[in-house]
BAFI-3210 file (N, C-alpha, C; in Angstrom, 3 decimals, decimal comma, padded with zeros to 6 digits):
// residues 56
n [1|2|3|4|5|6|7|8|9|10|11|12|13|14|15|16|17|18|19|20|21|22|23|24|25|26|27|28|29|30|31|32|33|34|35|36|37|38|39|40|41|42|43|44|45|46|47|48|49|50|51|52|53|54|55|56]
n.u [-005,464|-007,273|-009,373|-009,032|-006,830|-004,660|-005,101|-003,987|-001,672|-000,962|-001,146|001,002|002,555|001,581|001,663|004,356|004,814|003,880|004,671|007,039|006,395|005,856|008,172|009,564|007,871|008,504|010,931|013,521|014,197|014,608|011,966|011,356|011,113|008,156|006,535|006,797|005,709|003,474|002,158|002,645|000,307|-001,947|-002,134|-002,256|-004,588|-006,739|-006,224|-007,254|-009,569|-010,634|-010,574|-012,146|-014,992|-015,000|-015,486|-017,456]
n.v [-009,601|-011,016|-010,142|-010,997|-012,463|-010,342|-009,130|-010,710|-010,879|-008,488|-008,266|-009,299|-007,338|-004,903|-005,694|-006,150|-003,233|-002,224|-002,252|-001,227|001,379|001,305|000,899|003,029|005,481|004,714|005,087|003,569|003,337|005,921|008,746|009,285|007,179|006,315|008,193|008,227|006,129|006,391|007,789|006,083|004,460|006,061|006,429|003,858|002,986|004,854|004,018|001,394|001,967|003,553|001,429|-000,526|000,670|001,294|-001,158|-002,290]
n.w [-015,232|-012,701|-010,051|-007,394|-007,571|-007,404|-005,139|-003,674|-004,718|-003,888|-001,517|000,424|-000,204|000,669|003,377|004,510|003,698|005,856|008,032|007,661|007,863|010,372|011,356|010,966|011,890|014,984|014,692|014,068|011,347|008,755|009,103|006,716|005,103|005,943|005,162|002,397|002,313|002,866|000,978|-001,073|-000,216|-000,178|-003,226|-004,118|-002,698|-004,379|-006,751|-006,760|-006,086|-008,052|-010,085|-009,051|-009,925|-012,435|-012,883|-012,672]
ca.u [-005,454|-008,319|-009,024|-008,748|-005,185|-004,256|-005,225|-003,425|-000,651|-000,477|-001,354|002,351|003,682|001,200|001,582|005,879|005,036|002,636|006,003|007,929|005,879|005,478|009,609|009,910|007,408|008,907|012,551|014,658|014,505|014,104|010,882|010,840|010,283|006,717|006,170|006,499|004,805|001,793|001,791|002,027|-000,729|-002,897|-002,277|-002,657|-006,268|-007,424|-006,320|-008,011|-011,222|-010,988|-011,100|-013,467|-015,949|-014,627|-015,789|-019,273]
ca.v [-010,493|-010,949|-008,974|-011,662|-012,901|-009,218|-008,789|-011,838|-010,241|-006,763|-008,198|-009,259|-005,744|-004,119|-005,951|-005,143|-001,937|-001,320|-002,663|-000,445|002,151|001,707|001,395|005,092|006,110|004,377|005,746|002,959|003,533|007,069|008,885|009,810|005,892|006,081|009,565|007,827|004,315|006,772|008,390|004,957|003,773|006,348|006,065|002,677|003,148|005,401|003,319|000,285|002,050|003,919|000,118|-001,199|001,570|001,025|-002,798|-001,725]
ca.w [-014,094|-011,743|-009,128|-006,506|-007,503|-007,810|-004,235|-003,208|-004,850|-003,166|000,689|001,491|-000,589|001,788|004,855|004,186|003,558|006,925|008,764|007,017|007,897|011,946|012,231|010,235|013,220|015,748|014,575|013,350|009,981|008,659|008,941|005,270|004,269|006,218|004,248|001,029|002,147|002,948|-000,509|-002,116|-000,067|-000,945|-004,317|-004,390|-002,395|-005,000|-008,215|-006,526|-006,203|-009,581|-010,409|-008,393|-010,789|-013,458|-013,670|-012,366]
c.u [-006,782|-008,455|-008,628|-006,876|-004,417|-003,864|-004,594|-001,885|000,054|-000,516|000,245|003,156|003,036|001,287|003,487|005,835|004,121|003,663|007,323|007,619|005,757|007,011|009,786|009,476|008,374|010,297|013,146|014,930|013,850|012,758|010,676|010,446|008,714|006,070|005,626|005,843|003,233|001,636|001,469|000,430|-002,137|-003,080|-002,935|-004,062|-007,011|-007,030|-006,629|-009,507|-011,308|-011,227|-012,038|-015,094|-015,718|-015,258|-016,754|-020,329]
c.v [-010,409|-010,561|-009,904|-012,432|-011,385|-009,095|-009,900|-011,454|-009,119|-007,306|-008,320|-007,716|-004,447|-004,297|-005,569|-003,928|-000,885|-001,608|-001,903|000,862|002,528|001,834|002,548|005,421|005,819|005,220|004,999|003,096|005,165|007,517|009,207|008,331|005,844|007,310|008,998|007,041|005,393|007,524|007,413|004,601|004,682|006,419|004,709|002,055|003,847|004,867|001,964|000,533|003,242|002,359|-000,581|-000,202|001,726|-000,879|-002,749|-001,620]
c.w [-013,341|-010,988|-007,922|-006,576|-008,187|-006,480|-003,013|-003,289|-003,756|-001,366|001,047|000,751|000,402|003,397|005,325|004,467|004,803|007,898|008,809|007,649|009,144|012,468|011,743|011,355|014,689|015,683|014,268|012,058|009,616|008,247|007,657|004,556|004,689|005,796|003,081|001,557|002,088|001,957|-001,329|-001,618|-000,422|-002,431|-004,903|-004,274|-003,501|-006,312|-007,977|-006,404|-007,340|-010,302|-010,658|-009,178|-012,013|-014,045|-013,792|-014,020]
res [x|x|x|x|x|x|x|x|x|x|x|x|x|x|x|x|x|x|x|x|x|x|x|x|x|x|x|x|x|x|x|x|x|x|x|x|x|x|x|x|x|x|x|x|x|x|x|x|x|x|x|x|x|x|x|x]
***
């Protein structure tokens, strides 16, 4: 796929998941979902810029 309709892809699974992430803090939903969202997201940061060097 291309990287631009990749990144088109992931914005609403990240913008979900940054929503997801401020009610865990906040307290409505349990703090262990904004535990994991911040494991995916660093994962997800570091196999987007193993990427991004990889095309290089």
């Amino acid at each position: 796929m291309e990287r631009k309709k990749i990144y088109r892809l992931l914005l609403p699974i990240v913008i979900i998941l940054a929503v997801l992430y401020t009610l865990g803090l906040i307290g409505i939903v349990a703090f262990t979902v904004s535990y994991y969202v911040t494991i995916f997201m660093i994962f997800l940061f570091i196999f987007l810029r193993w990427e991004a060097r990889m095309k290089r």
